[in-house]
LOVEXPA-875170 format. One record per atom (N, C-alpha, C): y, x, z; residue in three letters. Coordinates in steps of 0.05 Angstrom, whole numbers, padded with zeros to 5 digits, always signed. Atoms other than C-alpha are relative to their C-alpha. Last residue first. Layout:
<rs>
YXZALA;...
</rs>
This chain:
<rs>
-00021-00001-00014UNK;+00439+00944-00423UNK;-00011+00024+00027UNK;+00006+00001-00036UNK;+00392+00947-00479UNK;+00020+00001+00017UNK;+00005-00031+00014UNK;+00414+00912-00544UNK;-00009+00005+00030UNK;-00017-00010-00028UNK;+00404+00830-00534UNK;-00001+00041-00010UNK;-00018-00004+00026UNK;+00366+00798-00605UNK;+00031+00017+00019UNK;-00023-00003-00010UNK;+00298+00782-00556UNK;+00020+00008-00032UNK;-00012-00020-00002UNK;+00228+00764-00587UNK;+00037+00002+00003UNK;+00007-00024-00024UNK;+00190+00709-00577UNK;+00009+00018+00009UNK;+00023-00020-00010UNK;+00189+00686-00645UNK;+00001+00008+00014UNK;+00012-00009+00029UNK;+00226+00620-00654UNK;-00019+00020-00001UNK;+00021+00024+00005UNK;+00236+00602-00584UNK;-00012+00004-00027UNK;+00020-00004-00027UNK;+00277+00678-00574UNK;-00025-00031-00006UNK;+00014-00030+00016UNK;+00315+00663-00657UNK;-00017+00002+00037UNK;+00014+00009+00014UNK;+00343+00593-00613UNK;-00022+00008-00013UNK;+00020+00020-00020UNK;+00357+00628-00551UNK;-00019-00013-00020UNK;+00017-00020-00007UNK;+00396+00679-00599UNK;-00022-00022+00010UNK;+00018-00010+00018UNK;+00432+00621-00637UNK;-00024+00025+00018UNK;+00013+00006+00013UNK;+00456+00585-00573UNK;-00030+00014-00028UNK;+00024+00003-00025UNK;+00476+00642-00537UNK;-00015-00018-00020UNK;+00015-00024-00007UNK;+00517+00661-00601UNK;-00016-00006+00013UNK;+00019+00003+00021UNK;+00544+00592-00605UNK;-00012+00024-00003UNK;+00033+00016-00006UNK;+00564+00596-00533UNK;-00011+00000-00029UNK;-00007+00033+00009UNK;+00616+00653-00551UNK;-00027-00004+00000UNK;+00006+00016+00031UNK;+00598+00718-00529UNK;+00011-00029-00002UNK;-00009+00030+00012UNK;+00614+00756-00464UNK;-00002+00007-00026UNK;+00029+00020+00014UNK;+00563+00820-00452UNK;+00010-00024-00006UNK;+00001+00003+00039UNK;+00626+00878-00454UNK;-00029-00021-00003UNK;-00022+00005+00006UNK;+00635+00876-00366UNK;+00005-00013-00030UNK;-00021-00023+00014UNK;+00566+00885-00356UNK;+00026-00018-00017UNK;+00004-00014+00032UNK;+00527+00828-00322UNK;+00022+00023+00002UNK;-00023-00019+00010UNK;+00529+00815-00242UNK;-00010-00002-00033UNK;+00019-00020+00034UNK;+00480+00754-00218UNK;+00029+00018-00018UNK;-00011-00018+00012UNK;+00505+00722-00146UNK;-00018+00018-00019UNK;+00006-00020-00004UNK;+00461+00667-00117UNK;+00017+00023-00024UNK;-00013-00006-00024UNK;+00474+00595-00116UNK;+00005+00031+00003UNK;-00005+00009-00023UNK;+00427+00578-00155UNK;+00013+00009+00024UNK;+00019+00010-00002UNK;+00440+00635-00198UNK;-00015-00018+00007UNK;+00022+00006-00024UNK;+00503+00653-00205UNK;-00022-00027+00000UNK;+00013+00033+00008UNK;+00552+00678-00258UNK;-00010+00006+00036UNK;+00007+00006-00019UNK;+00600+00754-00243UNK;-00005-00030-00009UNK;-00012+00024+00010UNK;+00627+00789-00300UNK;-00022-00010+00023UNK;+00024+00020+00022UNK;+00629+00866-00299UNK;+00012-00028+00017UNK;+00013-00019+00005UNK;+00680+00929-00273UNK;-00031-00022-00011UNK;+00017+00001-00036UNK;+00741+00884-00274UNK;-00020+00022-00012UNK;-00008-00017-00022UNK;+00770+00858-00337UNK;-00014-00001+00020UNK;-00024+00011-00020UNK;+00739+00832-00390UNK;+00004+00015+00018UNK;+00006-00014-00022UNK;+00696+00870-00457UNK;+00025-00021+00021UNK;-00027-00012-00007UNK;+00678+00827-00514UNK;-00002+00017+00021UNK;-00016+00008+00015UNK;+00604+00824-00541UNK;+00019+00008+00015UNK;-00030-00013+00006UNK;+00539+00855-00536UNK;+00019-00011-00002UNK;-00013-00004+00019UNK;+00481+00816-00500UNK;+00021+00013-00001UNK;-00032+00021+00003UNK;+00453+00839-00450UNK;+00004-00002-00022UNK;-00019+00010+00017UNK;+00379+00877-00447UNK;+00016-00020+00009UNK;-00022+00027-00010UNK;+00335+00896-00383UNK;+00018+00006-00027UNK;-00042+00001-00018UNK;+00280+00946-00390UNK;+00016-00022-00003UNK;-00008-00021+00014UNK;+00214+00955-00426UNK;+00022-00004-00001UNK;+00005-00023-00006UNK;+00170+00907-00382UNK;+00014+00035-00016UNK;+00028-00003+00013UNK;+00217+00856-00401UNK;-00009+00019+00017UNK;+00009-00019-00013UNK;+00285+00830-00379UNK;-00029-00001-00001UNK;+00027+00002+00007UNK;+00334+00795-00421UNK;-00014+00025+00016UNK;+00011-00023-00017UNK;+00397+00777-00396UNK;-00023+00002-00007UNK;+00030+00000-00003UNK;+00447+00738-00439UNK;-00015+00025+00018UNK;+00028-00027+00002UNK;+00517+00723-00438UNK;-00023-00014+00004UNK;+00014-00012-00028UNK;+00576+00674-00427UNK;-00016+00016-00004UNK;+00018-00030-00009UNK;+00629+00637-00469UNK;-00024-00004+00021UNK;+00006-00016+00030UNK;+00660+00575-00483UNK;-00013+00013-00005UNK;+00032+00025+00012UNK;+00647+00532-00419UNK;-00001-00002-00021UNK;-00018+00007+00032UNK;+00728+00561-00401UNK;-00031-00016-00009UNK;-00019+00006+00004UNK;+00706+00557-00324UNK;+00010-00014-00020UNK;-00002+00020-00018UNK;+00636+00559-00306UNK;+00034-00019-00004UNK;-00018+00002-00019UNK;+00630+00614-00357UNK;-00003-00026+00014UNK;-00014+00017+00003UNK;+00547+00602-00377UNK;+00037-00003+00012UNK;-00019+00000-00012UNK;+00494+00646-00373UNK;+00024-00011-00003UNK;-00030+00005+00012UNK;+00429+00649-00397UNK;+00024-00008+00011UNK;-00025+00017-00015UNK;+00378+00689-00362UNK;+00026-00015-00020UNK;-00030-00001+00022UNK;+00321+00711-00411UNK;+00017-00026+00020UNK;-00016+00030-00015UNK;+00253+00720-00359UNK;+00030+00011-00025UNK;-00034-00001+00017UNK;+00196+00769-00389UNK;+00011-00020+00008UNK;-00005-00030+00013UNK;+00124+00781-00374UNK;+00027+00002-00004UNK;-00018-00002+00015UNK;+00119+00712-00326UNK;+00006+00040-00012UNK;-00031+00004-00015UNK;+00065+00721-00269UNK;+00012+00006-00032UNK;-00006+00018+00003UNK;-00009+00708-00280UNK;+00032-00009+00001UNK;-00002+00014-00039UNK;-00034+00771-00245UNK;+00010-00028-00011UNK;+00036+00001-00003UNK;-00058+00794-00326UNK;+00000-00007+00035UNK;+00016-00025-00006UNK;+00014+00784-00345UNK;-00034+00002+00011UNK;-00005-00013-00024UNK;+00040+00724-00378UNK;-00012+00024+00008UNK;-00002-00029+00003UNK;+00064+00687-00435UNK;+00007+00024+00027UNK;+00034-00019+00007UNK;+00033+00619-00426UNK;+00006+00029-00007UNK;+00020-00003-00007UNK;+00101+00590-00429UNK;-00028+00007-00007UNK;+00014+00011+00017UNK;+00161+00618-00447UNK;-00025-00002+00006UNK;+00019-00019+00004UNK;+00209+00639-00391UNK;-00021-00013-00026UNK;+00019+00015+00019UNK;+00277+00613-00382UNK;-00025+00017-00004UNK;+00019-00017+00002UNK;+00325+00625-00323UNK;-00028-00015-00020UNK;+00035+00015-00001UNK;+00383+00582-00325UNK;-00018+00019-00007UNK;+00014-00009+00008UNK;+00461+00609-00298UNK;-00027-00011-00004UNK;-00002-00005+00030UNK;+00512+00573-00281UNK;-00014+00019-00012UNK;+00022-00001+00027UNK;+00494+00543-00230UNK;+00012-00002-00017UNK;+00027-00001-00009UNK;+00540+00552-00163UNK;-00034+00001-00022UNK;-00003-00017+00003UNK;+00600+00547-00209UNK;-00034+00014+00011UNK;-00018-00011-00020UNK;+00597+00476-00211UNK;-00016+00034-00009UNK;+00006-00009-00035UNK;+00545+00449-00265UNK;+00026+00016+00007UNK;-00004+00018-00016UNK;+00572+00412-00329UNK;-00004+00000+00019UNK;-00020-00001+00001UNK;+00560+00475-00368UNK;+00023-00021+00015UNK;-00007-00031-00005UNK;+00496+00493-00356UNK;+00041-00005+00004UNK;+00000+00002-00023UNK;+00476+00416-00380UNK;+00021+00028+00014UNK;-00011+00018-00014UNK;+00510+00426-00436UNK;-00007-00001+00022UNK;-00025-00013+00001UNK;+00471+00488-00454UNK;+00022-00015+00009UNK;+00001-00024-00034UNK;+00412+00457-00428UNK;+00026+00017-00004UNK;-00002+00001-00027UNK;+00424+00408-00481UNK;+00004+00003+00021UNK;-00027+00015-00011UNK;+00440+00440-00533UNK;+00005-00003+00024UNK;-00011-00016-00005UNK;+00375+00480-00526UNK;+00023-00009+00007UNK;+00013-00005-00028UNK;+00332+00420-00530UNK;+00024+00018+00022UNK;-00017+00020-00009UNK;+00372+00400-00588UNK;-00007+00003+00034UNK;-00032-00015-00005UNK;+00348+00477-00622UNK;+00017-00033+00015UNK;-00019-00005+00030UNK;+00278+00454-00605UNK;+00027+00006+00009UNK;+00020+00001+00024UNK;+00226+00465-00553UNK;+00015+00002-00025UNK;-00016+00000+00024UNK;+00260+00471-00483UNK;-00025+00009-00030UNK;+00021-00011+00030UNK;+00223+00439-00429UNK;+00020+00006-00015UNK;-00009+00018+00025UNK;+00270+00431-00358UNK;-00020+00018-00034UNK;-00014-00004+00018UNK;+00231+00448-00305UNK;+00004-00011-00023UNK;-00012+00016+00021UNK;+00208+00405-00252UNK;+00014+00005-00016UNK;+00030+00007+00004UNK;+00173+00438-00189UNK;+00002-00025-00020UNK;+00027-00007+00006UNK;+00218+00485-00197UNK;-00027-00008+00013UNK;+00014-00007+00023UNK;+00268+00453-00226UNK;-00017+00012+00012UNK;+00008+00021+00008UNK;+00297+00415-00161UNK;-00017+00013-00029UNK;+00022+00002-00018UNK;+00327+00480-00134UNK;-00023-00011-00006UNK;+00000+00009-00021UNK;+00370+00483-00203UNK;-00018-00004+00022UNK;-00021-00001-00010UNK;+00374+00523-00256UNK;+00014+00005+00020UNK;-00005+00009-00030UNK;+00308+00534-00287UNK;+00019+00004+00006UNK;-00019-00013-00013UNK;+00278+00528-00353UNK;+00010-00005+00023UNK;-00008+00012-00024UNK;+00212+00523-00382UNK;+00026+00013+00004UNK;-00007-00023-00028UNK;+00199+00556-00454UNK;+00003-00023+00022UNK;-00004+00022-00020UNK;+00155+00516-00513UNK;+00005+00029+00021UNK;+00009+00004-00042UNK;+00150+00569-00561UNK;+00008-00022+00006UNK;-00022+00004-00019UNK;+00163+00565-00646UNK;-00025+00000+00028UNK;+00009+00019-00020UNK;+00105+00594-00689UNK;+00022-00004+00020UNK;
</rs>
């Protein structure tokens, strides 16, 4: 059963997220993501109707976007059974610094991937639900 997720970037999304449904959906927002200033580069996706018994989101998958090269970036997946990154290269420094609206989001140094990676995971997350991140 594919999901319908909401996603959020920008101020303006939340009372107007962006729908993601298929893998062009995904493009998209991956384009989009990538045509934002530094200030957003990151989108918070949740799938809807999957929530806790208060009505609040069980799980948020940050995607992340360099701002710079708009090759790379990571994932963040965060459940009731801990926080996953994706695995991939390692950069310098002690981790890799996106942001949120505006707002500073650290990953681990080894979570860059190439965007087709983001892509495919996001795509396999709408597909069943389930993450493809190791724990971080």
């Amino acid at each position: 059963m594919r999901h319908t997720a909401k996603a959020y970037f920008k101020p303006e999304h939340r009372a107007h997220p962006i729908l993601l449904t298929t893998p062009d959906d995904i493009d998209h927002l991956l384009t989009a993501l990538a045509a934002e200033s530094w200030q957003n580069s990151v989108a918070a996706i949740y799938i809807d109707g999957r929530t806790t018994h208060t009505g609040v989101p069980d799980h948020e998958l940050q995607i992340a976007v360099d701002y710079a090269d708009k090759t790379t970036g990571a994932l963040r997946y965060t459940a009731h059974d801990g926080t996953y990154f994706t695995k991939g290269t390692s950069t310098t420094g002690d981790s890799v610094v996106y942001f949120y609206m505006g707002n500073e989001v650290e990953y681990p140094r080894d979570s860059v991937v190439p965007i087709e990676d983001i892509r495919t995971a996001v795509n396999h997350f709408l597909e069943t639900g389930e993450r493809l991140m190791q724990r971080g």
